[in-house]
N, C-alpha and C positions, 0 to 999 in steps of 0.2 A: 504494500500500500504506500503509495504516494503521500508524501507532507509537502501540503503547501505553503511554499512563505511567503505569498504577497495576499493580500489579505480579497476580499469578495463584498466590495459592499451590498448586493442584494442578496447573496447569502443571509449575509450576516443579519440583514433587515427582516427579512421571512422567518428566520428563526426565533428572534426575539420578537417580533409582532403574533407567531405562534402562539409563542407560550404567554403571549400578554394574553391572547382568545381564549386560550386552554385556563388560566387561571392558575391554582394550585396543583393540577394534574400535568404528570408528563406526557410525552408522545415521541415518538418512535422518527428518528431524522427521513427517516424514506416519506412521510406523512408531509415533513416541509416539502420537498422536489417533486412530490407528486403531487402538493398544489400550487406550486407557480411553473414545472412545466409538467403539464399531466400527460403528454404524448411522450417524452423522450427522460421522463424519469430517471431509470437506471443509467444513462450517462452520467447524471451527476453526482450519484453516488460516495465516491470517491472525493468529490468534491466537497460534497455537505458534510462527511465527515469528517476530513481536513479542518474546515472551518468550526464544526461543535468543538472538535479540540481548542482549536485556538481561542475560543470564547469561553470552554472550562479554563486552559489555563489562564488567563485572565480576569474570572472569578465572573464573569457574567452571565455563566450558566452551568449545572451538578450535570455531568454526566454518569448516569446511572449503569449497573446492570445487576441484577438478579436483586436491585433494590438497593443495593451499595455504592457508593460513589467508586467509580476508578482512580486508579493514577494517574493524576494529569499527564504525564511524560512516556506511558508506554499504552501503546494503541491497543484498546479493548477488542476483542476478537468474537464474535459473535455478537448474538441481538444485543443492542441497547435504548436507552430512553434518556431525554434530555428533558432538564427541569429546570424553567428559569426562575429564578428566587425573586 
């Protein structure tokens, strides 16, 4: 998996306007890229996940899995959910 370092500002915007919709609940990053582009989704995959990192390590949103937050700095492997505080 790819680490992106320049950063995505409508990534970034979709995800934290997400979770402003969602409230206290999380949601699942494919959930962001399948609604701002719901035809080619799974390309950006990689993408959006790149960016949930960079916005957990930044502290502007808990990347979860199995309900526990990850380690910012090594890439969670399998489903996860994002929870903006």
């Amino acid at each position: 998996m790819k680490l992106i370092t320049n950063t995505s500002p409508v990534l970034e915007t979709a995800i934290l306007e997400m979770g402003r919709m969602r409230g206290k609940s999380s949601f699942c990053p494919s959930e962001v890229v399948r609604w701002i582009y719901p035809q080619s989704w799974r390309y950006f995959m990689e993408d959006i996940q790149s960016e949930m990192m960079r916005l957990y390590r930044e502290g502007k949103v808990v990347v979860l899995q199995n309900n526990q937050p990850v380690h910012p700095y090594k890439f969670p492997k399998g489903p996860v959910r994002i929870l903006v505080p």
